[in-house]
C-alpha positions as CSV (number, residue, x, y, z in Angstrom):
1,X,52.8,-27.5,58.6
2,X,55.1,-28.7,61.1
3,X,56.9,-26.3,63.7
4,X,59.1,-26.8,66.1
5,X,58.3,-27.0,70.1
6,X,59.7,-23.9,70.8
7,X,57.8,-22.0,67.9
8,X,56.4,-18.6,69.2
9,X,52.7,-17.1,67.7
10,X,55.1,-14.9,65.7
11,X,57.1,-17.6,64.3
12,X,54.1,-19.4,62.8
13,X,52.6,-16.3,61.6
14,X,55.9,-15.2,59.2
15,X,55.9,-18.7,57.9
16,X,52.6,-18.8,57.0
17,X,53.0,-15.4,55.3
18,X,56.1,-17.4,53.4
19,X,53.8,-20.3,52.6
20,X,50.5,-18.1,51.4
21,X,51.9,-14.9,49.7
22,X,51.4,-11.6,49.2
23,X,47.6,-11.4,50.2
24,X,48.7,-12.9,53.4
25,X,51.0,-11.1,54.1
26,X,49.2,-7.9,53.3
27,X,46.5,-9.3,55.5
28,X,47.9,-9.7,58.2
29,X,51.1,-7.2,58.3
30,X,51.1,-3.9,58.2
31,X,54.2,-1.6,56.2
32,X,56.6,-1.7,59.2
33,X,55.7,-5.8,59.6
34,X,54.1,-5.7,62.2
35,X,50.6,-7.2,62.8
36,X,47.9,-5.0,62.0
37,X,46.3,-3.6,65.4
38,X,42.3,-4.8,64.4
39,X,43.0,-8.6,64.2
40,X,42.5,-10.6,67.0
41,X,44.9,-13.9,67.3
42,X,43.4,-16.7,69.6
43,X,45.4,-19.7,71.2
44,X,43.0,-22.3,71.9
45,X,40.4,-19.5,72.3
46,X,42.6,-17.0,74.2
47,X,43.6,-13.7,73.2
48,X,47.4,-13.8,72.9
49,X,47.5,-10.4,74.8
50,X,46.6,-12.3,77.8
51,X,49.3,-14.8,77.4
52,X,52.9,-13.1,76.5
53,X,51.8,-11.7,73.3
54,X,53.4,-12.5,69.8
55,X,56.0,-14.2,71.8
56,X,54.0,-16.5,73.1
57,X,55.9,-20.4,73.0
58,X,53.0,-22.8,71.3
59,X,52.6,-26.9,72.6
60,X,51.8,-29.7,70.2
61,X,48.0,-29.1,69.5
62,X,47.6,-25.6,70.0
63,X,45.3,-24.2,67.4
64,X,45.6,-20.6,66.3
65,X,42.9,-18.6,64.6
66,X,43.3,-15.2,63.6
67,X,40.2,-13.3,63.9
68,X,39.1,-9.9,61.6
69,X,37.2,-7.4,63.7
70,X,34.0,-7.8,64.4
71,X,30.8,-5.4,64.7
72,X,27.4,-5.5,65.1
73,X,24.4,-4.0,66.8
């Protein structure tokens, strides 16, 4: 999927809810569209709420993982 330079975390994120569907979408967005509070989304391994959040502007390369909570004991 190709982006422009200038594509933010949320960008990416509502086209690949366009491009995958409903379970997607579902999955990731909540009923007021915006992303559900228990994911986690990564840039290159760093939580985007240490960057500048959703709005955060992604370089050629970046990877981005979005990551379900996780428990254990």
């Amino acid at each position: 999927m190709e982006f422009s330079q200038s594509a933010s975390v949320n960008t990416v994120l509502r086209k690949l809810s366009e491009s995958y569907g409903a379970d997607f979408n579902d999955y990731v967005f909540d009923e007021l569209g915006d992303v559900r509070g228990h994911l986690e989304i990564l840039i290159n391994g760093r939580s985007v709420s240490t960057l500048s959040g959703l709005n955060t502007k992604l370089k050629d390369g970046d990877q981005v993982a979005i990551l379900p909570p996780v428990g254990g004991g």
